[in-house]
C-alpha positions, 0 to 999 in steps of 0.5 A: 479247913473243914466245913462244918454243919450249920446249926438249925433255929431250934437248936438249943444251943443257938440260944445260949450265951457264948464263953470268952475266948482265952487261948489264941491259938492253933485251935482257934485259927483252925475254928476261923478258917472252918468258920470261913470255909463254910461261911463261904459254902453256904453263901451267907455274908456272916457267920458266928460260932455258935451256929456252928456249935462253938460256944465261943464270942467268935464272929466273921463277916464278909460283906465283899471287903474281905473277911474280918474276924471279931474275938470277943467283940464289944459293942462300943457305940451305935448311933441312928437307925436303918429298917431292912431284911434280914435272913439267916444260915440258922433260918434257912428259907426265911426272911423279916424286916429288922430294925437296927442302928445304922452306925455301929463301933465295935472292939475286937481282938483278932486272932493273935489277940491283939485288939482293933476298933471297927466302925461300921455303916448300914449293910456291914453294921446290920451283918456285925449287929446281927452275928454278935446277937448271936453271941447273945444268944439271940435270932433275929427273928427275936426281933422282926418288924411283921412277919417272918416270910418265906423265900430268899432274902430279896436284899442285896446279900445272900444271907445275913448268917 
């Protein structure tokens, strides 16, 4: 396992849509364990490929339950929403109100490829909202209610990713 640098929000490649994973293999799990390791160092509660420089639809959270990777995630279903702060590794030293659905159902395949379902309320449906945007090419601070504000998150997680 290697920690890997966290890429800054105005790196161009924090806005590119990321490829399909095709090849589950020794090189993928390397990128997971990376992606945990450095996840874990930074204190964030998510983090996606893209921030690290991986073109990739990869995604990992931990939101104190364990880490749970996402390989080409599809969003299912969301249902109701929550309003809440949000921070960002990619956003360093920054925070913002977002508005998100609540309820979230997701697909995914895990890392020998075989699919699986989440579903997910409040803090875990915010973080794996959050890191699939990410996917999508998008910050959250594309999406803020206000103002974006300087200082640690004051929500319960360190930060998002």
């Amino acid at each position: 396992m290697a920690l890997r640098t966290i890429r800054i929000d105005d790196d161009p490649i924090l806005r590119k849509v990321s490829k399909p994973v095709k090849n589950f293999d020794k090189s993928l799990e390397d990128i997971l364990n990376d992606m945990i390791e450095t996840m874990h160092h930074a204190e964030g509660v998510g983090l996606a490929a893209p921030q690290i420089g991986i073109l990739k639809r990869i995604f990992i959270i931990d939101i104190g339950e364990g880490v749970i990777e996402f390989i080409n995630p599809e969003i299912l279903e969301h249902d109701e929403e929550q309003i809440g702060e949000e921070g960002c590794l990619s956003v360093p030293g920054r925070y913002a109100i977002v508005k998100r659905p609540l309820k979230v159902k997701v697909k995914a395949q895990n890392k020998i490829g075989e699919y699986f379902e989440v579903e997910a309320v409040e803090l875990k449906a915010r973080a794996i909202l959050h890191e699939y945007d990410h996917l999508e090419g998008i910050l959250y601070v594309d999406n803020i209610e206000g103002e974006l504000k300087y200082g640690a998150t004051r929500c319960d997680m360190k930060s998002i990713a």
